[in-house]
C-alpha positions as CSV (number, residue, x, y, z in Angstrom):
1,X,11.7,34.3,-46.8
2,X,14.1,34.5,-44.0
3,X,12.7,33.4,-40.8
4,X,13.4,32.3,-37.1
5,X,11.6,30.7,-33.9
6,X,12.9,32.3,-30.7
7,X,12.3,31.0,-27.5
8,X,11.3,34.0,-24.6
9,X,14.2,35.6,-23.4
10,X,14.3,37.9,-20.3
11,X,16.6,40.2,-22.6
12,X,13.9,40.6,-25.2
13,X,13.6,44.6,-26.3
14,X,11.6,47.0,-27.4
15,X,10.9,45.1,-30.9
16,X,9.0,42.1,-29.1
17,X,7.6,44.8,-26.5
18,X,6.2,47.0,-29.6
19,X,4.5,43.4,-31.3
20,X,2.8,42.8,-28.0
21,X,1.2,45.9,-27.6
22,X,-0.3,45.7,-31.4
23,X,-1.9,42.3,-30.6
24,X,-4.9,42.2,-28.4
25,X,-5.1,41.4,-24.8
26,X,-7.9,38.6,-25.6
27,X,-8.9,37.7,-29.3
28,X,-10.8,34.5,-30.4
29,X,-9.5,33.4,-26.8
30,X,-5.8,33.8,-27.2
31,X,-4.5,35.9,-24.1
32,X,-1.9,38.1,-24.2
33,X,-1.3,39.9,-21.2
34,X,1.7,41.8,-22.1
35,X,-0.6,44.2,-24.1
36,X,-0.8,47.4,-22.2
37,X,1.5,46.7,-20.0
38,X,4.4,49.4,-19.5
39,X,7.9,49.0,-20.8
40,X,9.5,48.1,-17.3
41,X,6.1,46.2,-16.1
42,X,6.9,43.9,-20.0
43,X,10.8,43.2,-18.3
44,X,9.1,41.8,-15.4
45,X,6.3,40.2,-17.4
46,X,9.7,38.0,-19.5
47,X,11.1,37.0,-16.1
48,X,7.8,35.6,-15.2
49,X,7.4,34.1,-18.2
50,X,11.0,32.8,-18.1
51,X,10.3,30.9,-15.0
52,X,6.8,29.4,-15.6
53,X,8.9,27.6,-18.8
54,X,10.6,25.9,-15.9
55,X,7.6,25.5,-13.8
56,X,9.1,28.3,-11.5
57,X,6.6,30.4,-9.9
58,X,3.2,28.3,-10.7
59,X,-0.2,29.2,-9.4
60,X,-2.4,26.2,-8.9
61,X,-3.8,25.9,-12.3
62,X,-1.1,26.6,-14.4
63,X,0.9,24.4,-16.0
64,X,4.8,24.8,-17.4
65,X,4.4,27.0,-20.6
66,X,7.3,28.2,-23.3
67,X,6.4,31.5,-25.3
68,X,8.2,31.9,-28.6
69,X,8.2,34.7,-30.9
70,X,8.1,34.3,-34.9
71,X,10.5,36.6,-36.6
72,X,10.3,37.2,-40.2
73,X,13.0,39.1,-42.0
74,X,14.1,39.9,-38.3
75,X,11.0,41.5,-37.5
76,X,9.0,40.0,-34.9
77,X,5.0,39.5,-36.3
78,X,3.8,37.0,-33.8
79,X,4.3,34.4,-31.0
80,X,3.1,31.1,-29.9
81,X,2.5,29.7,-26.2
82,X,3.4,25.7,-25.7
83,X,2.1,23.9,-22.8
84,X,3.5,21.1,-21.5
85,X,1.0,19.1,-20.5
86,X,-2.9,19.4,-20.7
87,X,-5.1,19.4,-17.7
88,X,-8.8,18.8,-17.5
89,X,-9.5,22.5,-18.1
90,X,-6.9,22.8,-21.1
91,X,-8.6,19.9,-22.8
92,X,-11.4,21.7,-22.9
93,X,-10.5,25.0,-23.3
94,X,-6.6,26.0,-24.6
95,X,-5.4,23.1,-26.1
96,X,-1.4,22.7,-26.4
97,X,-0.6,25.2,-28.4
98,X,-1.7,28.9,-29.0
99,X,-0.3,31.4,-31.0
100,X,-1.5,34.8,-32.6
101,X,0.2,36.9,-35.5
102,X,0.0,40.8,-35.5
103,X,-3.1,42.4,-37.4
104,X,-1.1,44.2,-39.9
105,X,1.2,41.0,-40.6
106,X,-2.0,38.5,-41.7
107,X,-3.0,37.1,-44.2
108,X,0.4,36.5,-45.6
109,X,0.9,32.3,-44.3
110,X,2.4,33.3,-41.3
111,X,0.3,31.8,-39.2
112,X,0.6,28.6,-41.0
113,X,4.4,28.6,-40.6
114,X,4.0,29.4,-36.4
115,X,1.9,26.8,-35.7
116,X,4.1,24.2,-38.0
117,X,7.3,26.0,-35.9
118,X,5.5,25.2,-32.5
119,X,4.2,21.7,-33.6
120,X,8.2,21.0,-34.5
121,X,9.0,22.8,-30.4
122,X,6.5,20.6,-29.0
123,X,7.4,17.3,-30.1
124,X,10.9,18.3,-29.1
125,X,9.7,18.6,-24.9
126,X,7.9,15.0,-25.6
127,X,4.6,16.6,-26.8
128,X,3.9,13.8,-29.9
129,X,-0.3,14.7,-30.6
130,X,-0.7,18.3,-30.3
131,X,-4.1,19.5,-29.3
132,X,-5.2,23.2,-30.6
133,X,-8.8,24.0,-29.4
134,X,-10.6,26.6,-31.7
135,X,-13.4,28.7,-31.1
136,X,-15.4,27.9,-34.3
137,X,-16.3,32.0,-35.4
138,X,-12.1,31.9,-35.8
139,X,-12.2,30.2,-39.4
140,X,-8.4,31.5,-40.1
141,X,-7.0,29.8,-37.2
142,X,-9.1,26.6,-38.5
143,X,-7.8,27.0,-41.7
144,X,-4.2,27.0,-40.5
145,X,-4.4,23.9,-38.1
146,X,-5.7,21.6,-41.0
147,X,-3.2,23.2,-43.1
148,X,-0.7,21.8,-40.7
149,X,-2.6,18.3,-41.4
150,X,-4.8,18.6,-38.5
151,X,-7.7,16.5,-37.5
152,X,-10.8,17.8,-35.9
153,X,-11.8,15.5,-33.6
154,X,-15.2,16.9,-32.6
155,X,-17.1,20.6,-32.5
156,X,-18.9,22.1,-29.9
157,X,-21.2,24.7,-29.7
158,X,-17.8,27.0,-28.9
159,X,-14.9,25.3,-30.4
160,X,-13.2,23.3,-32.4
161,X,-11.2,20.3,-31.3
162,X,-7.9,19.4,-33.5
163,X,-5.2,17.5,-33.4
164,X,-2.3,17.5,-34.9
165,X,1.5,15.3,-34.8
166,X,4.5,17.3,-34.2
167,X,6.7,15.1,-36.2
168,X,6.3,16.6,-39.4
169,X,5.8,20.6,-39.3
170,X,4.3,22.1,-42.8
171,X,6.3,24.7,-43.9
């Protein structure tokens, strides 16, 4: 399997566009808010994105974030959010890392290989214990955190809490 993590561009096309509009706006409490947006509002949608990688352009409770996209075969089929740092709120509720694949493009380990991708991205910015919270109804994404040797550290009555090191993806 050929394969390639690409960090956002603001020259991303229609191929990354066409991805984002297949997977949801909010699933399992992964937000994509590029879905439904129009071709010219996505352009706009990269800058900002673009920026908030560099902490440019922060509202008061974000914190610096990198989007990536997961090409396979050079076809996009899903992307992954990294954030730099955790706040009180992320601990709780976002973890480090989130990342969804396409509906169509399940089931097939490529979730598994995103996550391990991003783990690999995150301990390059520093990030050494990578937390990925979980709502617990979401076994697949459970599935492919403990795949990626993760270890739950406790469960809610919403989530999962896990953690995983960066320093040596499963691929």
């Amino acid at each position: 399997m050929n394969y390639e993590l690409r960090k956002l561009s603001i020259n991303d096309g229609s191929d990354v566009y066409e991805m984002l509009q297949e997977i949801p706006k909010d699933e399992n409490g992964f937000q994509n808010s590029a879905n439904g947006l129009s071709f010219d509002e996505y352009k706009l949608w990269l800058s900002r994105n673009a920026g908030i990688s560099n902490a440019i352009g922060l509202e008061s409770w974000m914190v610096p974030q990198t989007t990536f996209w997961l090409f396979v075969e050079g076809v996009p089929v899903g992307y992954g959010k990294i954030r730099h740092y955790l706040t009180d709120k992320l601990k709780e509720e976002g973890g480090h890392v989130g990342y969804a694949i396409k509906p169509n493009q399940r089931g097939k380990g490529y979730g598994k290989l995103l996550l391990s991708l991003l783990l690999a991205e995150a301990n390059k910015i520093g990030i050494e214990s990578t937390l990925v919270t979980v709502k617990n109804e979401n076994k697949p994404s459970i599935q492919v955190a403990l795949a990626n040797g993760g270890v739950i550290e406790k469960v809610d009555e919403v989530r999962h809490f896990i953690w995983l090191n960066g320093k040596t993806p499963c691929m």
